[in-house]
C-alpha positions as CSV (number, residue, x, y, z in Angstrom):
1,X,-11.2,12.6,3.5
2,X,-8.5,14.1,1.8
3,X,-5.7,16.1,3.2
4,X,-6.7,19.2,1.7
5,X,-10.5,19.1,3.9
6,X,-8.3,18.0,7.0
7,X,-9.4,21.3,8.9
8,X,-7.0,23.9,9.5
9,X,-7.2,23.7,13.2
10,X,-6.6,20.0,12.9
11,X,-3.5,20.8,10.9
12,X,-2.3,23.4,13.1
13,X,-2.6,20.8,16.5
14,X,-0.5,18.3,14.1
15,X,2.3,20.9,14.1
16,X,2.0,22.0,17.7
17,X,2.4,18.3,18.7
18,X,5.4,18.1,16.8
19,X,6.5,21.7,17.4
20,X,6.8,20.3,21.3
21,X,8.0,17.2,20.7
22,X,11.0,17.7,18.5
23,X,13.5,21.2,18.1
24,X,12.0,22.3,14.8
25,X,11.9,26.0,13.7
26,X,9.0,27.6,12.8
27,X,10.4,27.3,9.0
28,X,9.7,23.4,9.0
29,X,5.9,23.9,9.5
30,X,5.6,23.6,5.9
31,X,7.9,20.4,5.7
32,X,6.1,18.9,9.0
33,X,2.5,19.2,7.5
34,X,3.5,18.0,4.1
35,X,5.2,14.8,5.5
36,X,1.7,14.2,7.7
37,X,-0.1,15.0,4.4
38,X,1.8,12.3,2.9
39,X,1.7,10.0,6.1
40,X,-2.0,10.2,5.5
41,X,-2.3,9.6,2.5
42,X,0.1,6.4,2.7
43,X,-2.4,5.5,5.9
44,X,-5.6,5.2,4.1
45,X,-3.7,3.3,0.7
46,X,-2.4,0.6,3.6
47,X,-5.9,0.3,5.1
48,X,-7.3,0.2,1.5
49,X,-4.8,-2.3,0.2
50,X,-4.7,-4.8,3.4
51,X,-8.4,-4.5,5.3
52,X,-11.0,-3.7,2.5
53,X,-10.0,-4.8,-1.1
54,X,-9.2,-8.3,0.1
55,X,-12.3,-8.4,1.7
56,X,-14.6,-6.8,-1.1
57,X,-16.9,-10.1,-0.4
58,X,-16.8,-10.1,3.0
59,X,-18.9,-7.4,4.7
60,X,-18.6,-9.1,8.0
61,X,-14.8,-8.2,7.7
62,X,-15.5,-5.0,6.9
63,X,-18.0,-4.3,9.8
64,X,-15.8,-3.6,12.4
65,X,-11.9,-1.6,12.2
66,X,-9.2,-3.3,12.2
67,X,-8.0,-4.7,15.7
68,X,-4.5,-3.0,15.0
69,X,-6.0,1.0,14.5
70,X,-8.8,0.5,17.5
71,X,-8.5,4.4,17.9
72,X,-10.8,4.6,14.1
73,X,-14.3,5.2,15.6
74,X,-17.0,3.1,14.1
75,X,-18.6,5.8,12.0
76,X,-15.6,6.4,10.7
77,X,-14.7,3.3,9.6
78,X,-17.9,3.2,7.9
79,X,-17.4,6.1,5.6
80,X,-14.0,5.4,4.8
81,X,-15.1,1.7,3.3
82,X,-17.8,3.2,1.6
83,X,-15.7,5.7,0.0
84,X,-13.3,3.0,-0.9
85,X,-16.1,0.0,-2.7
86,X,-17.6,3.3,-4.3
87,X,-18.0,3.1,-8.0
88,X,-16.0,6.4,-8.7
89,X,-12.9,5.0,-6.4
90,X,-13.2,1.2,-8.3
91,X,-13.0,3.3,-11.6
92,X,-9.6,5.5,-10.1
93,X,-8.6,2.5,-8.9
94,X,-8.6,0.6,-12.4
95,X,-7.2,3.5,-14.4
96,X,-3.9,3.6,-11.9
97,X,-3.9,-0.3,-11.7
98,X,-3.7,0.1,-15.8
99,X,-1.2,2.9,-15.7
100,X,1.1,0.7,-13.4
101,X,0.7,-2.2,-15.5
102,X,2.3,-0.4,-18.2
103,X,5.6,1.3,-16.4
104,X,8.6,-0.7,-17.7
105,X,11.6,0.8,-15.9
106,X,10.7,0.9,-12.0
107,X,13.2,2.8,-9.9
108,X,15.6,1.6,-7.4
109,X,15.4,4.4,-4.9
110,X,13.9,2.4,-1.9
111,X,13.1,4.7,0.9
112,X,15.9,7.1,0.4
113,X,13.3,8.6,-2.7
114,X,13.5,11.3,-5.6
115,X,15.0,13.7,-2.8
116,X,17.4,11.9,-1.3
117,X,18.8,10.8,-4.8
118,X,18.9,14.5,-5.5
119,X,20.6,15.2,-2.0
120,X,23.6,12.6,-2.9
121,X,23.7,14.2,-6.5
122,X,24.3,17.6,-5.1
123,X,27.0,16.6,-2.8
124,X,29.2,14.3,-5.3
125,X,28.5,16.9,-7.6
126,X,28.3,20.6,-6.8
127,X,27.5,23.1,-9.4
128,X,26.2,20.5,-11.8
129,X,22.1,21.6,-12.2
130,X,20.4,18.0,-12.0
131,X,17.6,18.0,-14.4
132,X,14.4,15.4,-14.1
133,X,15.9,13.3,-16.7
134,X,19.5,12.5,-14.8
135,X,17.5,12.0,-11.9
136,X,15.0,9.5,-14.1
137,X,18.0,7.5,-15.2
138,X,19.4,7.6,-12.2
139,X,17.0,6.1,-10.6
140,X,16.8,3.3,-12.3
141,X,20.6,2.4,-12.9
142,X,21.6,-0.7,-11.2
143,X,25.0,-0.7,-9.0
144,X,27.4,-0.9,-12.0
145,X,25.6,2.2,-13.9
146,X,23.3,0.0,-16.3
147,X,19.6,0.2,-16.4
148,X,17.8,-3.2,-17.0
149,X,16.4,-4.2,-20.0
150,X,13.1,-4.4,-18.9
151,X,12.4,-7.0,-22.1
152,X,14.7,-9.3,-20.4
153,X,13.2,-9.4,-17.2
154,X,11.5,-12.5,-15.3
């Protein structure tokens, strides 16, 4: 299930949980419920990438959920492996594994991301607009300033 058919009411519990757990103003809703969006999509890619592709050929394996996420009910678990041997996923799943294949220049951000980079550009310099393609080279320059040549690389 995608984010977007998450039901509204669902969404809206999500930020009341947080709402009460943490001191967040009513202008982070939007921030909260696009970092679960992303939290659940990063969710199902780990469960797709370490529970059911390795196990394509094992439907015993891929019977039962994991021991680790016990709280996915069985009918659940069901669907979502479906979903993910499904001819129309193995075909998405080719085109992106193609797409990746291709990319030359990975970036270097680690966790801190696109927005931190742009947070640390901001600060060390102010009033300089910071276009896609600073942040592009950026993110891909090593700690003395170069970027790899990615026809040298191991």
């Amino acid at each position: 299930m995608k984010w977007s058919q998450i039901p509204k009411d669902m969404k809206e519990q999500i930020w009341e949980a947080v709402d009460m757990a943490f001191v967040v103003g009513q202008g982070g809703k939007n921030s909260v419920l696009a970092s679960a969006a992303k939290k659940w999509k990063d969710f199902k890619s780990t469960l797709t990438r370490h529970y059911i592709l390795p196990y394509t050929n094992d439907r015993e394996k891929l019977s039962q959920p994991p021991e680790t996420y016990k709280f996915i009910e069985k009918a659940q678990w069901d669907a979502f492996v479906a979903s993910r041997l499904s001819k129309d996923f193995e075909s998405v799943h080719s085109q992106h594994a193609q797409i990746r294949e291709k990319l030359e220049c990975n970036h270097r951000l680690s966790r801190k991301g696109y927005a931190g980079l742009e947070d640390e550009l901001e600060e060390t310099m102010p009033g300089v607009e910071i276009d896609r393609s600073t942040l592009w080279k950026r993110a891909r320059q090593d700690k003395h300033g170069n970027i790899p040549d990615p026809r040298h690389s191991a």
